[in-house]
C-alpha positions in Angstrom: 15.1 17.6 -64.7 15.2 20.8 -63.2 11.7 21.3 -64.2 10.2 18.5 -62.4 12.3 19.3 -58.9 10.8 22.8 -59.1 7.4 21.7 -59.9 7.5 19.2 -56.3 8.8 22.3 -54.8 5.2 23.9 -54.8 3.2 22.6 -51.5 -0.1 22.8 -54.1 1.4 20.0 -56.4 2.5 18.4 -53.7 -0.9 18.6 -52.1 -2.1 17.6 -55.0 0.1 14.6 -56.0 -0.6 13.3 -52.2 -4.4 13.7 -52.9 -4.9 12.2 -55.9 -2.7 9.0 -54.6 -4.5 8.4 -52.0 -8.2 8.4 -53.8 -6.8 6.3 -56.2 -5.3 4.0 -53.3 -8.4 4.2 -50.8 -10.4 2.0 -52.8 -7.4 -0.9 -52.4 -5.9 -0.3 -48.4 -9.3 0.0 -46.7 -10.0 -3.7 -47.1 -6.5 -4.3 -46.3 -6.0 -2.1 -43.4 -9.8 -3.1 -42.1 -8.5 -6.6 -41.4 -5.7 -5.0 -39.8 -7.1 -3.1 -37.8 -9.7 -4.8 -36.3 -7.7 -7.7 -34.7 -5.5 -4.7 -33.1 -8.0 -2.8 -32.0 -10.0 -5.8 -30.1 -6.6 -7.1 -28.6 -6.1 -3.5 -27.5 -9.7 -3.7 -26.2 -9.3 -6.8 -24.4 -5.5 -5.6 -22.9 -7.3 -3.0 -21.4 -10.1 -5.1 -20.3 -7.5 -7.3 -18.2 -5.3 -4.8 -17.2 -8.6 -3.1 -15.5 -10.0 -6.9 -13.4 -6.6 -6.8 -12.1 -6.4 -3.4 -11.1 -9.8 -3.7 -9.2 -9.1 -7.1 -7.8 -5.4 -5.4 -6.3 -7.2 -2.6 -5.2 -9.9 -4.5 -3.1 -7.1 -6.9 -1.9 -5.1 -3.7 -0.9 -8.5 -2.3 1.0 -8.8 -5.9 2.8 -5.6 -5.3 4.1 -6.4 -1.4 5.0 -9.2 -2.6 6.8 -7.4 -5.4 9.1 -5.1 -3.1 9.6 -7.4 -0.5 11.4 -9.4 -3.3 13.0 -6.2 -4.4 14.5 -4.9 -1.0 15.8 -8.9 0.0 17.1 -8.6 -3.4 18.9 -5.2 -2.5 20.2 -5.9 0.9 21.5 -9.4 -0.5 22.9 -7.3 -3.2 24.8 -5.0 -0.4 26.4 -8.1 1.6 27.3 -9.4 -1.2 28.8 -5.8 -2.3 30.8 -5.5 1.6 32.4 -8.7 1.7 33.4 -8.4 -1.5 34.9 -5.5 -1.0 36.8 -6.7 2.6 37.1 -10.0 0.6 39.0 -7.4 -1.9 41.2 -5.4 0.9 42.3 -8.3 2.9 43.6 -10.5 0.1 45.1 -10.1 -1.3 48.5 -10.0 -4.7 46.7 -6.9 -3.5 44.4 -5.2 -3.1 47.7 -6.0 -5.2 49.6 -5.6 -8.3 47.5 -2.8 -6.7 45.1 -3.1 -10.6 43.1 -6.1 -11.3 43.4 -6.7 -7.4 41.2 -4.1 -8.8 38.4 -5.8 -11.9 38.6 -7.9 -13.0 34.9 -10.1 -15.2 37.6 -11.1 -12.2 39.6 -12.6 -9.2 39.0 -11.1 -6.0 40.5 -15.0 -5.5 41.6 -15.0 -9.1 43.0 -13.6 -9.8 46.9 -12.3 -13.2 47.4 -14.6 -15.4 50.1 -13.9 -14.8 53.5 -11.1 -17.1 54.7 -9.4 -17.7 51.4 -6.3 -16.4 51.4 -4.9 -13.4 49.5 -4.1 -14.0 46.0 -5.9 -17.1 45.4 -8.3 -18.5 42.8 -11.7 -18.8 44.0 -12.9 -22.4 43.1 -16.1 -22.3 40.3 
């Protein structure tokens, strides 16, 4: 018994023993492991396949949002602008102080003067 523990000792019989097996069991698994194989790797394939649609579908949703986000803050800031130069205009026109509601106004223009006899502050009728 000693004999055949020594000889599996050896990495070359070893080698050997492996090698021989598996020519002699090639012939028999590759059928087997084919049809394995091939349903794994296509439901791998197809995994991946999935996994990348919703990937690119998240990541043009997450742009959409990006996108609103920046229209709302250029809108934002362009609205400010707009309200300082605005009541940058009403304070430095005679109209802005003469006619301090009729300059904050939505109906009236800080460029527009009421008619003569209307009264400060109101509406002019369209």
């Amino acid at each position: 018994m000693a004999g055949i523990d020594d000889l599996f000792k050896s990495n070359v019989v070893t080698g050997l023993a492996i090698g021989i097996g598996a020519a002699v069991l090639a012939p028999v698994l590759t059928p087997v492991l084919t049809a394995l194989a091939r349903p794994l790797s296509k439901s791998a394939i197809k995994g991946g396949m999935i996994i990348y649609e919703k990937t690119r579908e998240t990541a043009a949703e997450l742009g959409e949002v990006l996108d609103d986000l920046i229209a709302e803050a250029k809108a934002e800031l362009a609205a400010k602008a707009l309200a300082e130069a605005v009541a940058a205009a009403a304070g430095s026109t005679p109209t802005g102080a003469q006619y301090p509601a009729a300059a904050s106004s939505p109906f009236v223009s800080p460029q527009q003067e009421p008619p003569p006899g209307a009264a400060p502050g109101s509406v002019p009728s369209s």
